[in-house]
N, C-alpha and C positions, 0 to 999 in steps of 0.2 A: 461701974464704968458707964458712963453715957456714951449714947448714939452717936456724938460728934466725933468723941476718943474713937469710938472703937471701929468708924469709920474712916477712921485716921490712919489707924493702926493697919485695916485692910489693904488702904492704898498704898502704905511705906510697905506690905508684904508684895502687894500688885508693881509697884515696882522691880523689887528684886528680881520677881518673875520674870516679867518686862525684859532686863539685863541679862538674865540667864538665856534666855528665848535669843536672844540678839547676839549673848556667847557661843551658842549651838549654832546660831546660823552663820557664823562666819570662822569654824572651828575646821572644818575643812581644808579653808585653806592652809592650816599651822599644823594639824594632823598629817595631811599629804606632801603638803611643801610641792618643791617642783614637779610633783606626780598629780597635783591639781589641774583642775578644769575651768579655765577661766575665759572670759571675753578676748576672742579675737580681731575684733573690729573697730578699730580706733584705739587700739590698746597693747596687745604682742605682738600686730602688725605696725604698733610707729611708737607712741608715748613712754612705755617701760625701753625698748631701747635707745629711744634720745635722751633719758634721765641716765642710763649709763653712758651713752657716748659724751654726754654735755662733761660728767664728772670726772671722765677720765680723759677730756680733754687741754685739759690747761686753763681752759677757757669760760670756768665757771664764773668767775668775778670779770670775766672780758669786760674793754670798753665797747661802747656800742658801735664799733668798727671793727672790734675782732670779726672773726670767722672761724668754724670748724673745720679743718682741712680735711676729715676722717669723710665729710661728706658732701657731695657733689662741687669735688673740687677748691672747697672754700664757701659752703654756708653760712650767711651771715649768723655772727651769735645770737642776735635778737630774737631770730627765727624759733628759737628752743626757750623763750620766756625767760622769768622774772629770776636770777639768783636768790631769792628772798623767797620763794615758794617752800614750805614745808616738806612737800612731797619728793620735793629735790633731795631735800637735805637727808630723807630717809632711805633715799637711794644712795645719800654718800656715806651713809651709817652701816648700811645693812646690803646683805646679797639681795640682789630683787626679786624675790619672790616674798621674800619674808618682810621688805621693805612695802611690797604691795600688798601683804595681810594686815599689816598696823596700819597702813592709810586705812584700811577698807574698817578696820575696826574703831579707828578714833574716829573716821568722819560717821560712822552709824549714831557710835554714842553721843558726840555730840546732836547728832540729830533730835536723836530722841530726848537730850534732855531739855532742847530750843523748846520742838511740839510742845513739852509735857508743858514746861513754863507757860509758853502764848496760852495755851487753851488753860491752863487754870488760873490765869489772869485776866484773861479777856475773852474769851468765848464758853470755855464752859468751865462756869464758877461752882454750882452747885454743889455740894457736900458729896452728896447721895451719886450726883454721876460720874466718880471716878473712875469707872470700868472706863466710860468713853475716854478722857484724857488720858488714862495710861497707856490703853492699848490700841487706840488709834495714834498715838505718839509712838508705840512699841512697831507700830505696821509702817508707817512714814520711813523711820530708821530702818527697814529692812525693805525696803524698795532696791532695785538692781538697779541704782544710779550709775552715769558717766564717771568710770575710775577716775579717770586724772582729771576730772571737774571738781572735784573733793567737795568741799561743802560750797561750791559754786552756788546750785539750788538748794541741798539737805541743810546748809548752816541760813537760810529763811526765815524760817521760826525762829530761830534765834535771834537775829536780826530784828523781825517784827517786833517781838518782844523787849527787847532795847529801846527800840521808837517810840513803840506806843509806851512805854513806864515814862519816858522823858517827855512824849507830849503831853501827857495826862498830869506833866509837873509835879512827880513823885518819882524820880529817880536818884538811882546812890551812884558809887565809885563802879556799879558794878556793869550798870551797863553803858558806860563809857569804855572800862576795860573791852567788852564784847565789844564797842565798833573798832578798837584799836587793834585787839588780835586778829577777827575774822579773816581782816585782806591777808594775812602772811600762809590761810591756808584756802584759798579761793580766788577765783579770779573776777575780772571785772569782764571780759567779755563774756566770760561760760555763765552769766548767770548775775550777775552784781552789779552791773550798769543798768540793767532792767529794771531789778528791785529797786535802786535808790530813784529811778527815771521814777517808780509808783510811786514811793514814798513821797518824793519832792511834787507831785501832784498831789496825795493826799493833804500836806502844809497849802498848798495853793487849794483847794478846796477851803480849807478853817480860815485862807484867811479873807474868799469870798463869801463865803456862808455865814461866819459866828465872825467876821471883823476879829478874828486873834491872829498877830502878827509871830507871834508865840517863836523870838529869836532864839531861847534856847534849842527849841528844836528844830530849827533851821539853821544854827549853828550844826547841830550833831551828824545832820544831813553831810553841809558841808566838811564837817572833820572824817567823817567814814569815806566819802569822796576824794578827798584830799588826801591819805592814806592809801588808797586803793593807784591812785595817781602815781604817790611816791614809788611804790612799791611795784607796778605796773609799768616804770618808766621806759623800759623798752617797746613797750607796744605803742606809747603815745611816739615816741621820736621816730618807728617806724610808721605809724597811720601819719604823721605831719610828715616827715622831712626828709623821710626813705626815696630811693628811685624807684622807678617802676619794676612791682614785683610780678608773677605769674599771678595774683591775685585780679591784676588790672583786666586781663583777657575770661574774668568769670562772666559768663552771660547764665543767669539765675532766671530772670524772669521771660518764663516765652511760653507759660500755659494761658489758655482762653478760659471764658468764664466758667462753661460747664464744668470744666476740669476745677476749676479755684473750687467752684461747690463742694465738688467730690471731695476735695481735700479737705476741706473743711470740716466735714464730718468724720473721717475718716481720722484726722487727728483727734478730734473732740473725745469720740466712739474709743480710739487704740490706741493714744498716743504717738510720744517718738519715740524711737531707741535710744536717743542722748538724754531723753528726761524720765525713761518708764514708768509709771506708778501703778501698773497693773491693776489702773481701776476698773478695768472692760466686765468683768465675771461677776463682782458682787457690790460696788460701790455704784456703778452706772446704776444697776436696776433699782438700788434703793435711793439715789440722789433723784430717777426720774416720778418714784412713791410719794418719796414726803413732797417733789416740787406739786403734784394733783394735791395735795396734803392744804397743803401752804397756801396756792392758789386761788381754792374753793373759801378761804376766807377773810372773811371781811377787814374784820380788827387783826391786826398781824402783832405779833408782839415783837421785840428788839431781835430777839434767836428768829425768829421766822424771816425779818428783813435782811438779817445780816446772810442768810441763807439764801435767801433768792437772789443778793445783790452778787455773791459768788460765783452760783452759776452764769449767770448774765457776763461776769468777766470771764469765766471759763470758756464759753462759747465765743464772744468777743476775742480772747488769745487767738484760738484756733481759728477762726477770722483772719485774722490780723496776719497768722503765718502762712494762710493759705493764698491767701492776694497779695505776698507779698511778691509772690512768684508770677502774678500777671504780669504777661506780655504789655502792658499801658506802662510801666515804671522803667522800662527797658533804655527808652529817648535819656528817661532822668537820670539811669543811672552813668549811660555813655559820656553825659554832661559832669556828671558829683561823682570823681573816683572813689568817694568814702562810700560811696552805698555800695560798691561794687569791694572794696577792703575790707570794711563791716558789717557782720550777717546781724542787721534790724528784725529779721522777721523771729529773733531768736525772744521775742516777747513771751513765747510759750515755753522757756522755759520758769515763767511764774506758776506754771499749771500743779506743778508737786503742793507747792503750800496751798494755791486755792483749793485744789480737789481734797487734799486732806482735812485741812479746816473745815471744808464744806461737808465731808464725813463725818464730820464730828459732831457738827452744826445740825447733821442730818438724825444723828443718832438722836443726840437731846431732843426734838423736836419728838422723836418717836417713843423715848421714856416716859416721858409727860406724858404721854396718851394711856398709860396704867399699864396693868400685868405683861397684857399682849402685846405692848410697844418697848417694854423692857427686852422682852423674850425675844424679839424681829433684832433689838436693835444688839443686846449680847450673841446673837446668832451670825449676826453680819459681821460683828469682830472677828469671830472666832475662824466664821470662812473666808477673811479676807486673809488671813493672818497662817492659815493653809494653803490659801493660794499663792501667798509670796513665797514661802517656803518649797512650794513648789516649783518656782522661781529662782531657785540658788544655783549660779552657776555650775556649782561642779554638777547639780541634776539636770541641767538643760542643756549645760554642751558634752555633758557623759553621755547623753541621749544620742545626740545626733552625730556621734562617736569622733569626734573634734581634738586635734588633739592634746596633751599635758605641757604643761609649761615646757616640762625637759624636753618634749617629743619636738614644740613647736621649735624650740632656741639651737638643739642639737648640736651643745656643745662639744662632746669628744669626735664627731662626724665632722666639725669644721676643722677642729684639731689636728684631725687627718689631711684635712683638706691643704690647710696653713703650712704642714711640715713637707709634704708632697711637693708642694709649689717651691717651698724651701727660701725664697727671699723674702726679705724684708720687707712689710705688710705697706710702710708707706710709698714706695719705689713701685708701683703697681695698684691699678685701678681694676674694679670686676661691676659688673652688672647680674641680673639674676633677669631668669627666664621662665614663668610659672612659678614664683616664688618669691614672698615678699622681701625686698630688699633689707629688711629691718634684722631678718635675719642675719644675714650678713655682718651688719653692721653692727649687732649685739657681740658679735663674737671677732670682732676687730681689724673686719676687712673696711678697706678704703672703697668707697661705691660713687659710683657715676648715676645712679637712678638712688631715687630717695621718695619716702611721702612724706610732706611736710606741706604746712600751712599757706606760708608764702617762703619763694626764693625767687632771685631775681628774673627776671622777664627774659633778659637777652640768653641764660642757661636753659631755661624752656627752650628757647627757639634753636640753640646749638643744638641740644640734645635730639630734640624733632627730627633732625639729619639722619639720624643713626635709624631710626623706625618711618621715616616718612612713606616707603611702599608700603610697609607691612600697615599702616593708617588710610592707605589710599584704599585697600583691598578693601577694608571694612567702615562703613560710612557711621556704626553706633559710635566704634573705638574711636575715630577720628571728633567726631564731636566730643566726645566725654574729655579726648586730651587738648583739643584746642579751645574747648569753652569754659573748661575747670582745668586742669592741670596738677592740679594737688597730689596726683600721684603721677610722679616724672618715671613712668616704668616703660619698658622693654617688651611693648606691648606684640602680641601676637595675632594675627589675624585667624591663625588654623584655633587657637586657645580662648581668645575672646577676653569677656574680662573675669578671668578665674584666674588665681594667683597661687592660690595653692593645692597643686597635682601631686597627690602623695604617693608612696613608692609603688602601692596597689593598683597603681594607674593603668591603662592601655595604650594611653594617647602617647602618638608620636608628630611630632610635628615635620613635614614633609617638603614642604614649600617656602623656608624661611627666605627672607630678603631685607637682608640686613646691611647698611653702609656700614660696614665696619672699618673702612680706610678712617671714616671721619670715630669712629669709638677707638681708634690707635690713637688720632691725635689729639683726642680729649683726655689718653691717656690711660685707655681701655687693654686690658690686656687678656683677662680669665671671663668667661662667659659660667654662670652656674646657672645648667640649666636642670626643669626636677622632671623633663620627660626627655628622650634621646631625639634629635636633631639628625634625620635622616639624609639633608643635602646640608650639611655642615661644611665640604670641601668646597660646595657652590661659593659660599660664605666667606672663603680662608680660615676657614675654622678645624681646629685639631683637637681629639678627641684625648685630655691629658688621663683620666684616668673617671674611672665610675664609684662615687662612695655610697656604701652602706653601714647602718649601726641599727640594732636591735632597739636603741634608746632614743632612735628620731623616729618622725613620721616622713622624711624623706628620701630618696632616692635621687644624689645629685652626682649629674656628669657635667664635668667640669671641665670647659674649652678654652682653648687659646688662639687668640685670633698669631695668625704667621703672614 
């Protein structure tokens, strides 16, 4: 058997591994089911229940004039994305929790099999360094990505590797298939208007640099654009031709420069939470190694330039998203309501595929230097690939004792709730108090407060009526709801901005001041609140009954404006 075979042989077992390692870490969630621990942050609090409401709304193929009635009165449909989203269609297939373990597991695997491809086609080819492509391909795929971004950023690699096989004028059927499926599970603004924005700069680089106009690949450009467009079309007819939504009153940019700094590194150094790649513990210190490495010399080879030119754009993203937030872009944006509808500073999420490439990059660079660079650079897999794992949801928010899918949705406690009130769920509006609305609305109440993306501007301002004292009391709350609004909630001045008071609470709130004349006429009826409302009667508020269940995390008393 030769070296070549039997190196071969290694990597097809290094894979399987690979996929086992990627089966364990995402086995949790199909082991546990709704007694998992998952992300509540852009996720149980809005995304997993708008894919149930959108489906069981009628209004899945709406035209782009429907609306949701179930939410704030009449949500435009557009509001809840693309019909044509995979991750939709898994929630019309399957209960949601199980619908959110096979997203979470096809969008890994495809990760890992983009990585694996780009880097043993174009970064790291070598025979001998298979350890690096498998298992920094294996660690990529297990990064705690943005659930419902799906392969927004993780399907990159994959992507790249499509591009560059077509610019390099050796591509087949297959990766044109790859630009044509990826839009049906990814989005264009979470992550895919950026990369093609790269891409379509790297074609405008070949064709200042090397004079190649190189039309098939600036066809491919435009067909994965063009796809993303179709497929996307509700967000374009809402960025052009929508009225003004809550998105119009974002004021984003109003830090000075010290602060831009800070951020700057502070993203570079930690990342986001919508893109995490956990590279702070063992990728930063070895990416800052080889760059002394690389630096100190002269002649650089192809691996060493592609390396430094990484970082350079690494640093540059987090650049780019921390001034995007300078107060100087503020005049521009009050002028261009697209800057103000489109988040531009979302550049950084290219930082998954640069940092991990640039790992990989970093590795080979470190093999080559013989025994002791082998040994740094298989050590570095091994503790990144520990520290992601120590990164699995169900271990970091089992930690910080958060709680279970079934705990968060509390289904048989609304149950109670639904059959107590006794009428019919659309005849009747409720709000929540300490508690995210999504709740609610998972389990089929009609809601007056909602978090979502954009909705129209004039229901911000209605709804402002109903809480505008309790916004006066506090000048944070007040800014956060009139300069963003993205969460249209029932804000509390005694509560702040915590949304979820669980039944172990003390808090009571004492001092509410709520127009509730105007949450009648909006159609307001039930108040669920998750701490008790001590001058309720100040309010017209009647105390219908207090629920508990052993299988939630809440304690909800539930009011009726009289």
């Amino acid at each position: 058997m030769t070296q070549q075979t039997m190196q071969s042989t290694a990597e097809s077992k290094a894979i399987a591994f690979a996929l086992l390692l990627i089966a364990s870490y995402v086995s949790p969630l199909f082991i546990l089911g709704e007694n998992a621990h998952i992300r509540v942050h852009d996720n149980l609090d809005s995304n997993i229940a708008w894919y149930k409401v959108l489906v069981q709304s009628g209004e899945w193929f709406g035209s782009v004039n429907a609306t949701i009635p179930q939410l704030i009165n009449g949500l435009p449909r557009n509001a809840l994305g693309t019909e044509f989203s995979g991750i939709v269609l898994l929630h019309a297939l399957f209960p949601s929790m199980l619908a959110y373990a096979l997203s979470q597991t096809i969008t890994r695997i495809i990760a890992f099999i983009g990585m694996y491809l780009l880097l043993k086609a174009h970064l790291v080819k070598e025979p001998e360094t298979w350890p690096i492509r498998v298992f920094v391909a294996a660690a990529f795929a297990i990064t705690p990505f943005w659930p419902s971004g799906m392969l927004s950023t993780l399907g990159h690699p994959l992507a790249l590797w499509a591009f560059l096989n077509i610019r390099s004028r050796r591509s087949s059927w297959r990766e044109w298939l790859t630009l044509a499926l990826l839009p049906f599970y990814a989005s264009l603004v979470l992550g895919f208007f950026f990369f093609l924005f790269a891409i379509g700069v790297l074609w405008f680089r070949d064709l200042i640099v090397k004079r190649d106009l190189n039309p098939v690949f600036l066809s491919s450009i435009a067909f994965m654009t063009g796809m993303f467009l179709l497929i996307d079309y509700r967000l374009v007819y809402s960025l052009v031709l929508n009225d003004a939504t809550s998105r119009n009153e974002f004021l984003s940019s109003r830090l000075g420069l010290w602060r831009c700094v800070r951020l700057t590194f502070k993203n570079f150094i930690y990342g986001h939470h919508h893109v995490a790649t956990i590279h702070s513990f063992v990728i930063l210190p070895i990416t800052i190694t080889v760059f002394f490495i690389t630096a100190l010399r002269k002649n650089r080879d192809r691996t060493e330039r592609a390396f430094l030119l990484l970082l350079v754009i690494n640093l540059g993203l987090s650049t780019w998203y921390a001034f995007w937030f300078h107060k100087a872009w503020q005049p521009l944006k009050e002028e261009i309501s697209l800057l103000n509808t489109f988040n531009f500073a979302r550049f950084h999420f290219l930082r998954p595929l640069i940092i991990y490439a640039g790992f990989a990059l970093g590795c080979t660079i470190l093999w080559r230097m013989g025994r002791l660079g082998r040994r740094v650079a298989i050590g570095s897999l091994s503790l990144q690939m520990i520290v992601l794992f120590m990164s699995n949801e169900e271990i970091v928010y089992r930690s910080i004792n958060a709680p279970t899918f079934r705990q968060f949705y509390a289904v048989n406690q609304f149950t109670d709730i639904r059959e107590t009130i006794g009428l019919p769920m659309n005849e009747y509006r409720v709000a929540s108090i300490g508690l995210h609305p999504a709740i609610a609305q998972y389990n089929g109440f009609y809601t007056l407060d909602t978090y979502n993306n954009f909705y129209p501007l004039s229901y911000k301002h209605r709804f402002r009526q109903i809480i505008a004292k309790e916004l006066d009391k506090n000048s944070k709350l007040k800014t956060y709801f009139d300069t963003w609004g993205g969460r249209c909630y029932i804000f509390v001045d005694e509560l702040g901005k915590k949304y979820d008071y669980r039944k172990n609470s003390k808090k009571k709130i004492r001092h509410l001041q709520l127009d509730t004349n105007k949450f009648k006429e909006m159609g307001g009826r039930f108040l669920f609140s998750s701490v008790p409302i001590m001058n309720s009667s100040a309010n017209r508020l009647r105390l219908l009954n207090v629920f508990d269940n052993r299988n939630s995390a809440w304690r909800i008393y539930v009011y009726e404006v009289i």
